[in-house]
Each structure stands twice: as C-alpha cells, then as structure tokens.
C-alpha positions in Angstrom: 23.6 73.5 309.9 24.6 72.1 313.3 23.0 72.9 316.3 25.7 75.0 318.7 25.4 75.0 322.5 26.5 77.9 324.4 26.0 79.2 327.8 24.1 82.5 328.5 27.0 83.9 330.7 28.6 86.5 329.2 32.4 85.5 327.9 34.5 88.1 327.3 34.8 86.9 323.5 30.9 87.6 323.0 31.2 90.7 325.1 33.9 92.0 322.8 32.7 90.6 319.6 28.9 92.6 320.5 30.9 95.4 320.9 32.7 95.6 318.4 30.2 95.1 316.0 27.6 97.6 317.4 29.9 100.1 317.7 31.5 99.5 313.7 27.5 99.9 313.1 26.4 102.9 315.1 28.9 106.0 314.2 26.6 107.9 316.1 23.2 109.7 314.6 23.0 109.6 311.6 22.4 112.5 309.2 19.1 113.2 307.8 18.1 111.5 304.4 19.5 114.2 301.4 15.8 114.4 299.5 15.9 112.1 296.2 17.3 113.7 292.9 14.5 111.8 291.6 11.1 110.0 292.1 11.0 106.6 293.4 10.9 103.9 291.0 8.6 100.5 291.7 11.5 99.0 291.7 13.8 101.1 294.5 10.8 101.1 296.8 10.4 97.1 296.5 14.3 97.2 297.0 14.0 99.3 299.9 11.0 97.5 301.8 13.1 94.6 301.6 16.2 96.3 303.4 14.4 97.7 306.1 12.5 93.9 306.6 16.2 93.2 306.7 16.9 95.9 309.6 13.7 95.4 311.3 14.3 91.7 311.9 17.3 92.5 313.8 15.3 95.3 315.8 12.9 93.0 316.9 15.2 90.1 317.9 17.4 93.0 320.0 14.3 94.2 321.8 13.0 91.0 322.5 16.4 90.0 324.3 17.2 87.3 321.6 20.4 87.6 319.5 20.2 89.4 316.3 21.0 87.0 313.1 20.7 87.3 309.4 20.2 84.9 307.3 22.4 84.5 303.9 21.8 81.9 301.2 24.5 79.9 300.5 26.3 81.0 297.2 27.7 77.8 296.2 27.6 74.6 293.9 26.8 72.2 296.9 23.6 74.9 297.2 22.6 74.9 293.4 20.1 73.2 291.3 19.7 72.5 287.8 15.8 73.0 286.9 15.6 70.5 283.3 12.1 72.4 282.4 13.6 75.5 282.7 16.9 75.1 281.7 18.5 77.2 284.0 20.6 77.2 287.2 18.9 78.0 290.4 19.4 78.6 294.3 18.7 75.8 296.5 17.2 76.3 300.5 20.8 75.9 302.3 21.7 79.6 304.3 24.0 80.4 306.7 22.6 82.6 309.9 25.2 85.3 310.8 25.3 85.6 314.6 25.7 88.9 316.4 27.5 87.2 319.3 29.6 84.6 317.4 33.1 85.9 317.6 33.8 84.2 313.8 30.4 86.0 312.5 30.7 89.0 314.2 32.6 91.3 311.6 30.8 90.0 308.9 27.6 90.5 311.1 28.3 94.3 311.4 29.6 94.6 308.0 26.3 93.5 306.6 24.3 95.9 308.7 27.0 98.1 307.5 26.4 97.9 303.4 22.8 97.4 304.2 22.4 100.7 305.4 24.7 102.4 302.8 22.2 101.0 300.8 19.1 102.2 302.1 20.5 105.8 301.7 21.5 105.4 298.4 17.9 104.3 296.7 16.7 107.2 299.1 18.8 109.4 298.0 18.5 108.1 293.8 21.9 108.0 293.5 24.5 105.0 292.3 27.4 104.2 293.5 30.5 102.2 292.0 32.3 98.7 294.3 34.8 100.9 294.8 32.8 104.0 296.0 30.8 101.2 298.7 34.2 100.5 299.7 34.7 103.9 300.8 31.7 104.3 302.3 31.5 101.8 304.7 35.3 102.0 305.5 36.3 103.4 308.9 37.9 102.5 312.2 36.4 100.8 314.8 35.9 103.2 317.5 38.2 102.8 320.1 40.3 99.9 318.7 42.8 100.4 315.4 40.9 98.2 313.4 39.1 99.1 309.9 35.6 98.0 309.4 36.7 96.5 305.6 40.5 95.5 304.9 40.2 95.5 301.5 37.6 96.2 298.6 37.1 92.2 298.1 36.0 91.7 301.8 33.2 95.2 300.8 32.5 92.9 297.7 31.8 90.0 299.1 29.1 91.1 301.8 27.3 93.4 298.6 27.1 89.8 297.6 25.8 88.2 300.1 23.1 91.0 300.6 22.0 90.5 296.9 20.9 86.8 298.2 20.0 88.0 301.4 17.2 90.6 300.0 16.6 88.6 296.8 17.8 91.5 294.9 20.2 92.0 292.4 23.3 94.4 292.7 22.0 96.9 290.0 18.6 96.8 291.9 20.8 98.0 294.9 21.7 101.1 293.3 25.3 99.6 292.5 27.7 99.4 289.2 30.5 97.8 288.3 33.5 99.1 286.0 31.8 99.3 282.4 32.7 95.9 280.5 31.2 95.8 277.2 30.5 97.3 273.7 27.3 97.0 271.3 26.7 98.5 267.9 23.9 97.8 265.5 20.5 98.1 264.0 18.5 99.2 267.3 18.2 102.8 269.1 17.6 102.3 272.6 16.8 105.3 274.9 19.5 105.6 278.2 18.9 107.6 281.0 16.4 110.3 278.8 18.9 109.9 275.7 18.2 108.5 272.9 21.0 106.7 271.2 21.7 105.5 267.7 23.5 102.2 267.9 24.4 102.4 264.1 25.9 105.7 264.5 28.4 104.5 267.2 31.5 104.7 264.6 34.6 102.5 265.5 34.1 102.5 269.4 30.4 101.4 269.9 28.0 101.9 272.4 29.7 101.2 276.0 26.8 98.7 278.0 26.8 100.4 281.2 26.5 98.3 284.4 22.9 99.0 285.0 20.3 98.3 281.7 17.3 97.8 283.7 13.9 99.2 282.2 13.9 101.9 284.0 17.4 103.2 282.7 17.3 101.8 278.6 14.4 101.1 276.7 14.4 99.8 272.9 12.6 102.4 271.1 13.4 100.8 267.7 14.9 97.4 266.6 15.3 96.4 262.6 18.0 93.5 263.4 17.0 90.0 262.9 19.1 88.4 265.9 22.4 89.1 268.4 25.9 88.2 267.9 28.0 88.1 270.6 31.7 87.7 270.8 33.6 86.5 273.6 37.0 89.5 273.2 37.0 93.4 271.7 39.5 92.5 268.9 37.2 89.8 267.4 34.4 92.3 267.8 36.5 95.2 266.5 37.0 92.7 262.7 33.5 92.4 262.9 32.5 96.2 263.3 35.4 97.5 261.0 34.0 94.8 258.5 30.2 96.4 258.7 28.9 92.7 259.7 25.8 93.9 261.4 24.8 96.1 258.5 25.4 93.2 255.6 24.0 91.1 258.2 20.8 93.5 259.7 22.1 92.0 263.4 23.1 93.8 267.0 27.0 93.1 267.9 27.8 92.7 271.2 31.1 92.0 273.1 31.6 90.9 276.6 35.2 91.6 277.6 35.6 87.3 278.1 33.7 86.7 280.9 30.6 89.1 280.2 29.3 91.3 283.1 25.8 91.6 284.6 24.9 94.3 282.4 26.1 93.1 279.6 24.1 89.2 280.2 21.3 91.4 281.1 20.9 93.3 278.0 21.6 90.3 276.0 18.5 88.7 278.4 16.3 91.7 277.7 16.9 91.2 273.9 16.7 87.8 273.9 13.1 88.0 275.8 11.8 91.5 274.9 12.3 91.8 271.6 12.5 88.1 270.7 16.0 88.7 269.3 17.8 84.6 268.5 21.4 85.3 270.8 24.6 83.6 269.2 27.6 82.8 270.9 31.2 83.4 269.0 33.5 82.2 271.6 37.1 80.2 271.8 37.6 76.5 271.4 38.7 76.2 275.0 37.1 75.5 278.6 37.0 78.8 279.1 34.6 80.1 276.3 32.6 76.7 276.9 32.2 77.7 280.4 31.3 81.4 278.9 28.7 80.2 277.1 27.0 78.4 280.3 26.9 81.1 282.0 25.1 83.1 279.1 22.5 80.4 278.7 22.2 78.6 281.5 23.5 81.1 284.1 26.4 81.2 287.1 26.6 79.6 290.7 26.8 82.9 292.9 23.9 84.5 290.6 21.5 81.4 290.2 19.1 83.1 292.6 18.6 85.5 289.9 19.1 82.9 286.5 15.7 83.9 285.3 16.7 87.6 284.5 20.6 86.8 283.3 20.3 83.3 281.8 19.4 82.6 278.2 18.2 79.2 277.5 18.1 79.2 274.0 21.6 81.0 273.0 23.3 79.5 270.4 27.1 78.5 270.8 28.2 79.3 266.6 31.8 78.6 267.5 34.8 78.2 267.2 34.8 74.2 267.4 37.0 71.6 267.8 36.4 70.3 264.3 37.0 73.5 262.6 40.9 72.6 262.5 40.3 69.7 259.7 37.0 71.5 258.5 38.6 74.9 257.7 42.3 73.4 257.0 43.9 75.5 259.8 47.6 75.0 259.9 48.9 74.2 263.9 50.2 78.0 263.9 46.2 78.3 265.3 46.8 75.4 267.9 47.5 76.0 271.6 48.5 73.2 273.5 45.9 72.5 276.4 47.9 72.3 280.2 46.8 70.3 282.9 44.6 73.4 284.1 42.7 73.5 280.7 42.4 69.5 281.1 40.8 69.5 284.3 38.4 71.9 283.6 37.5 70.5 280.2 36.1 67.5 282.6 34.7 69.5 285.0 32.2 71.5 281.9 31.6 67.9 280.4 30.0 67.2 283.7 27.7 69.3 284.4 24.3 68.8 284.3 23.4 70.6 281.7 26.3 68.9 279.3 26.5 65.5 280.4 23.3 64.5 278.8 23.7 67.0 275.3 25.6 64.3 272.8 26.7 67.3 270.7 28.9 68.7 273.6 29.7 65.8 275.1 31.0 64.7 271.3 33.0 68.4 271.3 34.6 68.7 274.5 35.9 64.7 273.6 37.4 66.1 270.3 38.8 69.4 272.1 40.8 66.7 274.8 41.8 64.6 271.9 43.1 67.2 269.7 45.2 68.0 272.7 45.4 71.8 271.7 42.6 74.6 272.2 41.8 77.6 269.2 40.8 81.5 269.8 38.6 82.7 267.1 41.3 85.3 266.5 43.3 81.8 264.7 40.7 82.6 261.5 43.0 85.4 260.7 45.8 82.6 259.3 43.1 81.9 256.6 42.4 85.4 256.1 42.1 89.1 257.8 38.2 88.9 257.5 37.6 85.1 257.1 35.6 84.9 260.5 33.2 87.6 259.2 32.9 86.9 255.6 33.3 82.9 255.7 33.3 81.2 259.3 30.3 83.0 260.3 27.7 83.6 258.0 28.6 79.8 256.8 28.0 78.3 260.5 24.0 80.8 260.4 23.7 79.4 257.1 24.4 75.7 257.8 22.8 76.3 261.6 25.6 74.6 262.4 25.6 75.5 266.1 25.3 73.7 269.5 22.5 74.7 272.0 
C-alpha cells in the first residue's frame, strides 16, 4: 500500500470526516446488554473475544493520540492463492487499513465500528439476525447532518463482509443468516435446534437448509446413505424426489438454488468430512454450473479465508457434459447457443489454476466452445420425463464417469 503524507494540522476535511464518524458511532450510552436467551457457546465467546480485540485496538490507538485504523483483508482475486496440496482456494497477506481521519475511509471506518458493535450485542444477547434485519439496525441519521449511516442494504452487506475477514470469522459465526436457499431429503435424521428431523419423511417439499448448520445448531444423529447428490436448480431436484432416487439409490439429495449458499456448501462440507459421505455434482453444461462446481470444491474469492470449512476437494462433477449431445443422441431442441458473455467466461474457468492443468476439463470446456451451444440438465427430459434419474445418472455412478 503506498505510504501517504499528511500534515498534523487539522483540515477541515479531517475535522469533519472525525466527526462525522464518531458521532454516526456514539448515539449516546448505550443500553445495558438484554441477559442471553441462552448459554454461550465456545464458539460465540471465541467470536466475541475477537470483536472486542477489534474495538480495543481502536481504544488504544485513540488514547494514545494516534489515529484509529482497522485493518481488512483484501477480498479479491489479485489477493488469492491456489494451495496445489490442499486443493483449495485461500486468502493471501494484502489488507487495506481503514483510516479514521481519511475523508474517503471515513464512512466505511464508522460503519464498521457500526456492524461490529451490532454484533457484539447480538452473540450477547444469543440471538440472530437476517442482512436485512443488520440493515435496520445500524441505519440512522447522522446527528446533526441529513445523512443516513447506510444508503442501501448492499453498502450494510458489504462491511458484514469485510468484518468476516477482519475477525477471521464467518457470517454464521457472527450470529447472521441469509434468506434460506436450499432443500435436502434423504436417508439421514439430523437433529436442528433440539428437533429431531426425519429427512425421509420430508414429503414433496424437503427439508429447507437453513443459513446457519454449524454443530452447535444440526447434528447427524443417523446416516444410512452411501453418498450426496447435488443438483444445481429445484426443478431437477423436484424429478429426482418425485422419482424416489435417493431411496432406490440409499443417497442424501440436495439442491442449491444455482449458486448454493453458505449453508447449503456448509452442510454438504460437514457431510463430505463428518460422515465421509462421496459429494456429486449434477450441474448444467455451461460456465456457469462449471464455475458452480469450483466453488463447491475448491471454494470462492471473497470466502477463501474460510475454504477449509466450505470447500470440498474431492466433489465429483457427474454432469451434464459437453459430449452427452452425441452420447445420449439429444436432438438441438436441448441446445442453447453460447453469447459472447458465456464465451468469455468459458476462458476465464479454463484458466484457472485449478483447471488449466486437469486435461479432462481442459478437454470439456474445448468441446463446450466448439459445440458453440451450452445444455441444462433439464434438456434430459426430450429423451424422457425421468431419463436423468433412471438412465443419465445412475449410468454416469455406474461408469464413474465424472470429472474431479
């Protein structure tokens, strides 16, 4: 980072800027801590220690007449490493320090003390809150000025962020969720929250993963299946559960919404590791279910600081694949003509570290760009209503016919 000069005078930009950003932190006393619903976990009073180390810093550098900074890792590719033994993505050194009396920093400075103390009384207090509820929360105006301490709930999102890398801890660890994304049914009863729940009794709808699946909240108390499927969208995993695959199968069915959320990587991690569970991947012919699947196994840029608790190295991709067209005689009603867009960001997967080395993916992201179309695993249906779960499938497990 490059060294900046300034002088000690006071300018009325740093006056204003400390100013602002005290006063957007201090709304006077604050009330005195509700008494938790419940007792302290290991885990919220590491979280908390790390807050208040957080806080404390701060104090120290305000009473010893230095300015106040924090320090936030940099969430971003230029910042990430690729560990080969480990197979996973991690956080490199680079951080940013957020100045107190920087007039570009000073927002972000106070809205980070902001969240940070939100926080705090939330893991006292043993209670969660939703991105949308921390929005609320830390929103107000500025005393004496018209200006709101967030604008919208993307700038609240992004310092949660940037306190996740700040405090090495993750967002669920922070005592906050995200909208539930995610549905699981199978041979496995796991125990949320006190209940025990029967994930082959889930009927049509499944088990909803909620955002937070740390020990603490679910533990398996009994697991018969033999290994994970997970598919990339609801309707695929709707065939699959309507078609009884994970009883005929003895296997846990998961669904991610596209993208999958933390929970939903984390329970597949727990599974993966705990219970020694093989995780397969039925995702789209396309960049964007090859990029899924990297972030499944290998893990994703802004989370790498905490790859070794999402990421699953040895996940399976199962399909669908670029040579499935020919293989399975699909007619072109199941081809989708790749745009620049989906171009670009074939290239982009191909090289990555991770890929550029693997002669399997390299060979399949080469036929995907030659085909010149892309396939959703939903394009199985031209064959047949249940060909994916009675065919496609169970012929890939059969054949192992997967990439890794």
């Amino acid at each position: 980072m490059a060294k900046k000069t300034r002088s000690n005078k006071p300018t009325p930009a740093r006056a204003a800027a400390s100013k602002g950003a005290s006063t957007a932190a201090s709304r006077g006393p604050s009330p005195a801590p509700k008494a938790p619903t419940k007792p302290a976990t290991d885990r919220d009073r590491q979280t908390s220690t790390k807050l208040v180390t957080l806080a404390d810093a701060v104090v120290r550098s305000s009473l010893a007449g230095r300015e106040p900074k924090i320090a936030v890792p940099t969430r971003a590719l230029s910042n990430t490493k690729w560990n080969k033994s480990r197979r996973i993505l991690e956080m490199g050194p680079s951080a940013q320090e957020r100045e107190l009396f920087n007039l570009s920093m000073a927002k972000k400075f106070m809205q980070t003390v902001l969240h940070a103390d939100g926080l705090k009384d939330l893991i006292d207090q043993g209670k969660t809150s939703s991105l949308r509820g921390m929005f609320y929360k830390g929103l107000h105006t500025i005393a004496g000025t018209k200006e709101k301490t967030f604008t919208d709930q993307g700038e609240s999102d992004e310092i949660l962020e940037d306190l996740e890398v700040a405090v090495g801890a993750l967002r669920e660890e922070l005592h906050v969720y995200a909208k539930k994304k995610g549905t699981m049914i199978g041979n496995i009863t796991i125990i949320d929250s006190g209940d025990e729940i029967d994930c082959r009794r889930m009927g049509s709808g499944g088990y909803a993963i909620p955002s937070i699946v740390e020990p603490d909240v679910i533990q398996f108390k009994q697991c018969d299946a033999e290994f994970v499927l997970h598919v990339e969208k609801d309707t695929v995993w709707a065939r699959f559960n309507e078609d009884k695959f994970w009883q005929t199968h003895n296997c846990i069915l998961t669904e991610g919404g596209g993208q999958p959320s933390r929970g939903v990587r984390r329970l597949l991690q727990r599974l993966s590791s705990e219970l020694n569970l093989p995780v397969y991947c039925l995702l789209d012919c396309d960049p964007w279910g090859h990029y899924i699947y990297s972030v499944i196994k290998q893990g994703s840029i802004s989370l790498a600081f905490e790859s070794s608790r999402l990421a699953i190295p040895d996940a399976k991709f199962i399909g669908i694949r670029s040579h499935d067209y020919q293989k399975h005689a699909l007619t072109d009603d199941a081809q989708i003509a790749l745009n620049d867009r989906d171009i670009a960001r074939a290239k982009q997967i191909a090289a990555y570290p991770w890929f550029k080395d693997h002669k399997g993916w390299q060979k399949e992201i080469d036929t995907l760009l030659k085909n010149g179309f892309k396939m959703e695993v939903e394009a199985l249906i031209t064959k047949d209503i249940s060909y994916v779960t009675e065919t496609y499938v169970p012929q890939v497990l059969a054949e192992k016919a997967w990439l890794s």
